[in-house]
C-alpha positions as CSV (number, residue, x, y, z in Angstrom):
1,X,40.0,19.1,-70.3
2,X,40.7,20.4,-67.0
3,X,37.2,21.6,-66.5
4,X,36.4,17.8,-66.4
5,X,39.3,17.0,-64.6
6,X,38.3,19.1,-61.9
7,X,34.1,17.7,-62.1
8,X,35.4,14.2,-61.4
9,X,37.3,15.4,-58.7
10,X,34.5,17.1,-56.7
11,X,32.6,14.4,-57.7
12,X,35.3,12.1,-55.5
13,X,35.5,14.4,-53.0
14,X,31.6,13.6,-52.7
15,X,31.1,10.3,-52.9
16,X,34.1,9.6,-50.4
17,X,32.3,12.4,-47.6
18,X,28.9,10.5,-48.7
19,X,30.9,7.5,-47.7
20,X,32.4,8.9,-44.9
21,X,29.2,9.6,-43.4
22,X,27.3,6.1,-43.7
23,X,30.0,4.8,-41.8
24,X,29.7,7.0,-39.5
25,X,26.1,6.4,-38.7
26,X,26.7,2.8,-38.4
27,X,29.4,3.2,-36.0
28,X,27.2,5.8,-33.8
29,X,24.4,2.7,-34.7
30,X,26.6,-0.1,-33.7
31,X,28.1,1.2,-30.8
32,X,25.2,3.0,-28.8
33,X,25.2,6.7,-30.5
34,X,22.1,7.7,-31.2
35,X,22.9,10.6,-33.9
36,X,23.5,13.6,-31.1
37,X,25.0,16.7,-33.5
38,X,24.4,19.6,-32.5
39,X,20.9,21.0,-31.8
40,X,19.5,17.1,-32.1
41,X,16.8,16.0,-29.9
42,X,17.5,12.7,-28.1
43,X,15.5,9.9,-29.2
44,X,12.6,8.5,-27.2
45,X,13.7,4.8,-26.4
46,X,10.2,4.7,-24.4
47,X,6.7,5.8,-25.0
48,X,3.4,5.3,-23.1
49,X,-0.3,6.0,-22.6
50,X,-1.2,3.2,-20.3
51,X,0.2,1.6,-16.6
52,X,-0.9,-1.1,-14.5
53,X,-2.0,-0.8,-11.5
54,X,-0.8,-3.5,-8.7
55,X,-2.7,-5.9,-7.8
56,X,-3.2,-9.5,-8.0
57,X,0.0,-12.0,-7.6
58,X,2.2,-8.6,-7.9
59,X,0.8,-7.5,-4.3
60,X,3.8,-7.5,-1.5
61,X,7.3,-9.4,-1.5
62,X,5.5,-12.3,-3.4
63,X,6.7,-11.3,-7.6
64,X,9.3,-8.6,-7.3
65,X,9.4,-7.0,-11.0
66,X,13.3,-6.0,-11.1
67,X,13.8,-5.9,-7.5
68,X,11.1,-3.8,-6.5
69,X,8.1,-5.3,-4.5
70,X,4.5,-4.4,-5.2
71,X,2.6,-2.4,-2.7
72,X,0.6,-4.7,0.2
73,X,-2.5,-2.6,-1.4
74,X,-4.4,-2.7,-4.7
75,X,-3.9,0.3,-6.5
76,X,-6.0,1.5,-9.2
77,X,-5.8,3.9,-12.5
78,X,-7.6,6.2,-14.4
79,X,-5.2,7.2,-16.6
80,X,-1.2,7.5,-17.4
81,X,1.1,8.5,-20.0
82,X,4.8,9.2,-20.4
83,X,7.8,8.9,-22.5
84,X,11.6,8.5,-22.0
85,X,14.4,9.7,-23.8
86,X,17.8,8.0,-24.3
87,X,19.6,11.1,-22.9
88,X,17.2,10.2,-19.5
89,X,14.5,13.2,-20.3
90,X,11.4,11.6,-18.3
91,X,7.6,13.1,-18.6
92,X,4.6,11.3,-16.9
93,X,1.2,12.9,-16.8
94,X,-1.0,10.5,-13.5
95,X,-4.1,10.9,-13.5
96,X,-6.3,8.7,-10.9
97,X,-4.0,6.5,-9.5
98,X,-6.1,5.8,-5.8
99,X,-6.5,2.9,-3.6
100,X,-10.3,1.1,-3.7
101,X,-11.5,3.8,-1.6
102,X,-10.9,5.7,-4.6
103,X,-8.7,7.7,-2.7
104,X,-4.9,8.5,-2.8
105,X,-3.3,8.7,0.3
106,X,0.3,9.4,-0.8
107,X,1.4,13.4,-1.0
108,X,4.0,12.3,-3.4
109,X,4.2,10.1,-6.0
110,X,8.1,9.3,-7.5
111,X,9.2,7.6,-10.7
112,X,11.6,4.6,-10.8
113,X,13.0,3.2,-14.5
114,X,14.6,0.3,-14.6
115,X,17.1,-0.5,-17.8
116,X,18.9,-3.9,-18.5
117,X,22.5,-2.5,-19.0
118,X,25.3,-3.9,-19.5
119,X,29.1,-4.1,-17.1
120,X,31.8,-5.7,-18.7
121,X,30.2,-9.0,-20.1
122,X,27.3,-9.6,-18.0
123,X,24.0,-8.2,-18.1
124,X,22.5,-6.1,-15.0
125,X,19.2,-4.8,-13.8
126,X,19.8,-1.0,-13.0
127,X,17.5,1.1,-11.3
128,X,16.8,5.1,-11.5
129,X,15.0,7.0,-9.3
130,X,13.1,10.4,-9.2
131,X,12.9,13.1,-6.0
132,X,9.3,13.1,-5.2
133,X,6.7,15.6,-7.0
134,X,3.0,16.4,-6.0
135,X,0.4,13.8,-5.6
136,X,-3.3,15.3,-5.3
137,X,-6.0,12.8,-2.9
138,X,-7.5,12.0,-6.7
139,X,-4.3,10.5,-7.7
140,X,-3.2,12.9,-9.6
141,X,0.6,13.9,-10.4
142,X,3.3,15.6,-13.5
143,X,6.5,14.3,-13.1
144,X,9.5,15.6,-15.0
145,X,12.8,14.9,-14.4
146,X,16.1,14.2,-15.9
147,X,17.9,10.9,-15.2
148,X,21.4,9.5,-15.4
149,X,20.3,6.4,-17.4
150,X,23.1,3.6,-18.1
151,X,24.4,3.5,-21.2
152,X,22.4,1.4,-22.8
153,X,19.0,1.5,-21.2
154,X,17.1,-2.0,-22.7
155,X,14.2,-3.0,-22.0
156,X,12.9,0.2,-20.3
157,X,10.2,0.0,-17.4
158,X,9.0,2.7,-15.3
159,X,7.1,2.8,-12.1
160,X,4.9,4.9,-10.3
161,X,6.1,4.5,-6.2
162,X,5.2,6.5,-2.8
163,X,7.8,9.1,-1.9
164,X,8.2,7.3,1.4
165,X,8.8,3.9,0.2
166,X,10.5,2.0,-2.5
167,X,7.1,-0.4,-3.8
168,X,5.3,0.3,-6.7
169,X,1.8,1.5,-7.4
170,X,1.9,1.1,-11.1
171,X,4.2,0.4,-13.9
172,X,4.2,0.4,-17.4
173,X,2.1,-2.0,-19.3
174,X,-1.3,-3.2,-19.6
């Protein structure tokens, strides 16, 4: 009797911690959490294998895309790939990003994201920026940096820019 006494107690005790930790998850869910225990990887809230390069009705001060204007120049691309991570973990691998000329004539490329977060009630366009890393005359360039990314980070974009100015090359999309 008290051996089954104590079986439907444990057996409480484990339904109310399973309990205990669904709503727990949806809380994290709800609210922005993104799981985060110990030794757990951020999750990637962005991942990419091609950019677009500017051109068209995105050149200059004409089409800003979240504040930032195109370059005054085409820019074309080989080749890019990234990801994103909520905690603000950025990787991009550039490979042939040149002007026609099929040349690049910036030393350093920089990475810009731009979220959709939110201040009190209203939504806002925030924009992150990288220091500057290594751009080769074939356009090519690893960047990897950590961000401070708002918290939340919607609707993701990232940017390829000059380190000298603040215009974009190429962003993500297709």
């Amino acid at each position: 009797m008290l051996r089954l006494v104590a079986i439907r107690l444990v057996a409480i005790q484990l339904v109310l911690s399973f309990a205990a930790v669904l709503v727990a998850g949806q809380a994290s869910a709800q609210y922005g959490g993104g799981g985060g225990g110990v030794g757990s990887k951020a999750p990637t809230i962005l991942s990419f294998k091609t950019m677009y390069g500017v051109n068209g009705p995105f050149l200059g001060a004409t089409n800003p895309v979240r504040g930032v204007d195109g370059d005054a120049d085409i820019w074309l691309l080989k080749s890019a790939k990234g990801s994103l991570t909520s905690s603000g973990k950025l990787s991009i691998d550039v490979k042939g990003l040149v002007l026609p000329t099929g040349l690049n004539d910036a030393p350093e490329f920089r990475a810009l994201v731009s979220c959709l977060a939110v201040n009190g009630g209203n939504v806002v366009e925030t924009n992150v920026m990288t220091n500057g890393f290594p751009a080769n005359e074939k356009g090519n360039s690893k960047i990897k940096a950590q961000l401070t990314l708002p918290q939340p980070c919607l609707a993701p974009i990232v940017m390829i820019l000059p380190g000298d100015e603040v215009v974009w090359f190429a962003m993500t999309g297709h």
